[in-house]
Wavefront OBJ file of the C-alpha trace (Angstrom):
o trace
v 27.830 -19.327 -36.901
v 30.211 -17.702 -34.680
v 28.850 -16.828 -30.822
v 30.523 -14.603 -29.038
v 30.876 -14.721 -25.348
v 28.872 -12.151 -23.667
v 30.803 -9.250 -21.580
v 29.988 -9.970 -18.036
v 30.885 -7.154 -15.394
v 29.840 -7.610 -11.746
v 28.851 -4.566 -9.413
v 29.690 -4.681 -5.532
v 30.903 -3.850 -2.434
v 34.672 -4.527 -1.979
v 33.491 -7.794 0.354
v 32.987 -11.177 -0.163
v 29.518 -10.862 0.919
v 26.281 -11.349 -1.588
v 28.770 -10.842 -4.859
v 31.470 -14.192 -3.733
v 29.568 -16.704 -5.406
v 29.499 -15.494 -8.219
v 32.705 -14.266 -8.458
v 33.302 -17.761 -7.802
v 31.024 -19.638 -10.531
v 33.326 -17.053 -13.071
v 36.575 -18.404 -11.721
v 35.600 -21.786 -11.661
v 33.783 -21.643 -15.361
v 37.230 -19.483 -16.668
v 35.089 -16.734 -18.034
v 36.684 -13.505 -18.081
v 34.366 -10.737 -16.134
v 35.007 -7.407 -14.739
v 35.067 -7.390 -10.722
v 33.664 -3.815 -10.308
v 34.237 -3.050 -6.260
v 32.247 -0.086 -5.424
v 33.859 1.751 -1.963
v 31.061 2.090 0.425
v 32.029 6.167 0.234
v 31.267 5.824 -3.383
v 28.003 3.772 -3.014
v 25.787 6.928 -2.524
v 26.560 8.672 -5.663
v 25.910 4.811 -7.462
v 23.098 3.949 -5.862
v 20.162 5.066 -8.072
v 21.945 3.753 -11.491
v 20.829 0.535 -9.972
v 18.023 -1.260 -10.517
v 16.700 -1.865 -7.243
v 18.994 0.803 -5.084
v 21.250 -1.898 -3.836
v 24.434 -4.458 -4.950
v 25.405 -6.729 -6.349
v 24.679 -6.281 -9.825
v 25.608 -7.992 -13.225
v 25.805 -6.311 -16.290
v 25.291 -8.736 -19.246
v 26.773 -6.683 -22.802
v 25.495 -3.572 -20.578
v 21.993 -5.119 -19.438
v 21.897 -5.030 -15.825
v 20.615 -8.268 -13.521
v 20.005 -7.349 -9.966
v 19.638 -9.855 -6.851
v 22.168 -12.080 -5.565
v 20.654 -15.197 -5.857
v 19.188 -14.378 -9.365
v 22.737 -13.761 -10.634
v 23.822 -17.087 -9.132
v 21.192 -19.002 -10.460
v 21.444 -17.197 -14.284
v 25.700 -17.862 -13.866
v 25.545 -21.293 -12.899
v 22.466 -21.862 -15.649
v 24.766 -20.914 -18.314
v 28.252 -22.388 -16.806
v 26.801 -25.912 -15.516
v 26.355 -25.014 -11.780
v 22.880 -25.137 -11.590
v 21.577 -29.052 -11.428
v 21.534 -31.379 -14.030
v 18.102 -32.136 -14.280
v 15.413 -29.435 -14.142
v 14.233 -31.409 -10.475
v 17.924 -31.028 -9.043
v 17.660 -27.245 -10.402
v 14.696 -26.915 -8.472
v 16.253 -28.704 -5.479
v 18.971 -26.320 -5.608
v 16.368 -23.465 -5.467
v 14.818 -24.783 -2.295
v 17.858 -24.786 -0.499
v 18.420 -21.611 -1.583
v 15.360 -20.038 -0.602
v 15.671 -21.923 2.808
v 19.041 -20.104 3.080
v 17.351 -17.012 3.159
v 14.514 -17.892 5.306
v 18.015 -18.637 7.616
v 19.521 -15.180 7.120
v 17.295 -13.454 8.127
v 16.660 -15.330 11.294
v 20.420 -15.199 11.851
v 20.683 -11.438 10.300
v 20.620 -9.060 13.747
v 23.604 -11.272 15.297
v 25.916 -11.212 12.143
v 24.652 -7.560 11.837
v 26.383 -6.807 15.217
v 29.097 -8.983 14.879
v 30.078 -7.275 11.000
v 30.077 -3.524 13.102
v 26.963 -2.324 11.401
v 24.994 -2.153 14.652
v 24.734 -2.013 18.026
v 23.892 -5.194 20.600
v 24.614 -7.564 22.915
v 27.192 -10.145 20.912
v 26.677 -13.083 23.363
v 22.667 -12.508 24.166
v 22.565 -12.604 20.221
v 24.574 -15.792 19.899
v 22.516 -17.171 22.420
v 18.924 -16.174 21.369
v 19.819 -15.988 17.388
v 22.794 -17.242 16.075
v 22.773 -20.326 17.699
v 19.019 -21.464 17.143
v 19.246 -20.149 13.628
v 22.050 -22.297 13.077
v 20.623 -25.624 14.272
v 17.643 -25.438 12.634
v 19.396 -24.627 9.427
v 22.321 -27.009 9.846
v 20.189 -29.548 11.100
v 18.060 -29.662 7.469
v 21.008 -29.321 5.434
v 22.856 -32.304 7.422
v 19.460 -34.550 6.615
v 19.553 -33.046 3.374
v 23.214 -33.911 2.773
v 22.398 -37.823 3.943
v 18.865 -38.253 1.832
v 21.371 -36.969 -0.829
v 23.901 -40.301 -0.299
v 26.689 -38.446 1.696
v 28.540 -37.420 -1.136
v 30.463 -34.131 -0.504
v 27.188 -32.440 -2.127
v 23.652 -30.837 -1.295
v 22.127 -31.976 -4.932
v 22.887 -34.443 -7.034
v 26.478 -35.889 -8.323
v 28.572 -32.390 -8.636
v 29.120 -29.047 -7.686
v 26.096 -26.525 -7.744
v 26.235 -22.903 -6.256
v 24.154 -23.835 -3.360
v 27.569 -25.551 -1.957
v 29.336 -22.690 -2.932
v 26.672 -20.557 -0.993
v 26.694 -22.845 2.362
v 30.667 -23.498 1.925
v 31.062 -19.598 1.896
v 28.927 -18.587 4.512
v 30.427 -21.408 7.281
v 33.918 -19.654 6.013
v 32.272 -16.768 7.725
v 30.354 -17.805 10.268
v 33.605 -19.408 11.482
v 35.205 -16.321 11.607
v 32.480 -15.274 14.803
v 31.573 -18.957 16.214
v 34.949 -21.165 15.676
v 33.450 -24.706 15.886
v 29.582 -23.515 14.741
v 29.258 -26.219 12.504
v 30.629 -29.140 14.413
v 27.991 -31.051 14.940
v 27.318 -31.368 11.392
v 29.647 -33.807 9.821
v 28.188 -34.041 6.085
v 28.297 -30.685 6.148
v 31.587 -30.074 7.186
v 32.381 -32.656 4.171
v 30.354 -30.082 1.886
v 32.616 -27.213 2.862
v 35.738 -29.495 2.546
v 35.313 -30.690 -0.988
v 34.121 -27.601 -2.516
v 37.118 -25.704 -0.770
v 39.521 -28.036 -1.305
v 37.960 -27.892 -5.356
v 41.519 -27.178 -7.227
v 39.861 -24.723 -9.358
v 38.040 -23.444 -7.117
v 41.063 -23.162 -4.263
v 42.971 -21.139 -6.848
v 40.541 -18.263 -6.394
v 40.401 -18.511 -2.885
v 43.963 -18.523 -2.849
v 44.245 -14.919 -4.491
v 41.249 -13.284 -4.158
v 41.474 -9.938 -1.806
v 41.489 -10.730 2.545
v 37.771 -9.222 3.493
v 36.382 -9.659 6.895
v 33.025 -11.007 5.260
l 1 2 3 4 5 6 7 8 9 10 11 12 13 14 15 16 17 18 19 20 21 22 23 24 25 26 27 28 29 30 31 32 33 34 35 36 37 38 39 40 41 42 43 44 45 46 47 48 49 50 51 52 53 54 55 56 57 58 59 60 61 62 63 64 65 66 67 68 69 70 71 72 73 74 75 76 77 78 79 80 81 82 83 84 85 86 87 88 89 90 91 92 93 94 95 96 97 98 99 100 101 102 103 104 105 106 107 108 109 110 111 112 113 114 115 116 117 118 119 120 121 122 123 124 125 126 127 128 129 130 131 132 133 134 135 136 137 138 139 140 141 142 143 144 145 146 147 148 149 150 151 152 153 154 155 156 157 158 159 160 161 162 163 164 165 166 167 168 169 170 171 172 173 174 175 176 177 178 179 180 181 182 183 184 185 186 187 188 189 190 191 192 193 194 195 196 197 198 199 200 201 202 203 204 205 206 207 208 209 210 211
């Protein structure tokens, strides 16, 4: 019986933002897949074709998939990014859901520092970035030990939840040089998944965006 390969075509904003990892997870599987950039001036008349009135979106042979971290998960299911054991899959979930229990703590600093609203920069770092950071850093750098110091977050190989941490230091860097410092195994993380020759190659060529 002959498969073929689903058409994959990925809805969002011309940023890196909630749409990079899985741009990534299609680079570093080789599947083919259409990088559809909606221009924020062309995002009101798109809007209510989506599912749940926001990006990104993946269209499977036409079927749309909304939430970010629901089109991660589903991508790296299906191209051996998600865990290898259904326990490391659900390890890799944890984190994630701890990531966004992060974001939003850290969410009205990055808002400011992105231009979206109005505040000020160094009372945020102060009172929200940084706190947000050590609490979050400070779990993934036990996490990273309990997990034998291995370049990973779970198990023996790459999973999107590296490619989710690695991206977001990339731009958390960009606003606090130095955030992660204090957080050697993690600084390891973002090292071997960047420094991934697959995955380099995208990050080589994909388009500059300030997040």
């Amino acid at each position: 019986l002959l498969t073929t390969m689903p058409s994959y075509k990925l809805s969002y904003f011309p940023g890196r933002g909630l749409g990079e990892v899985s741009r990534q997870l299609f680079h570093l599987s080789d599947t083919p897949f259409e990088d559809h950039r909606v221009p924020m001036d062309e995002w009101p008349a798109y809007k209510d074709s989506t599912p749940f009135g926001q990006m990104p979106v993946l269209f499977v042979d036409g079927k749309p998939l909304p939430q970010s971290f629901a089109i991660a998960r589903f991508l790296a299911d299906q191209f051996g990014f998600a865990g290898k054991t259904p326990f490391e899959a659900a390890w890799v979930d944890a984190l994630a859901d701890q990531y966004k229990d992060y974001f939003a703590e850290i969410r009205p600093f990055l808002f400011v520092v992105f231009g979206f609203g109005e505040g000020d920069k160094e009372k945020l770092k102060k009172k929200v970035a940084e706190p947000a950071i050590n609490k979050f850093f400070g779990i993934l750098e036990k996490r990273a030990k309990d997990n034998g110091s291995n370049g990973h977050l779970v198990g023996n190989s790459l999973t999107w939840i590296d490619l989710q941490v690695s991206d977001h230091i990339g731009v958390l860097e960009l606003y606090l040089p130095n955030a992660i410092s204090a957080y050697p195994l993690v600084n390891e993380i973002r090292k071997k998944t960047t420094t991934d020759p697959k995955l380099k190659e995208w990050l080589d060529k994909r388009p500059v965006t300030p997040f």
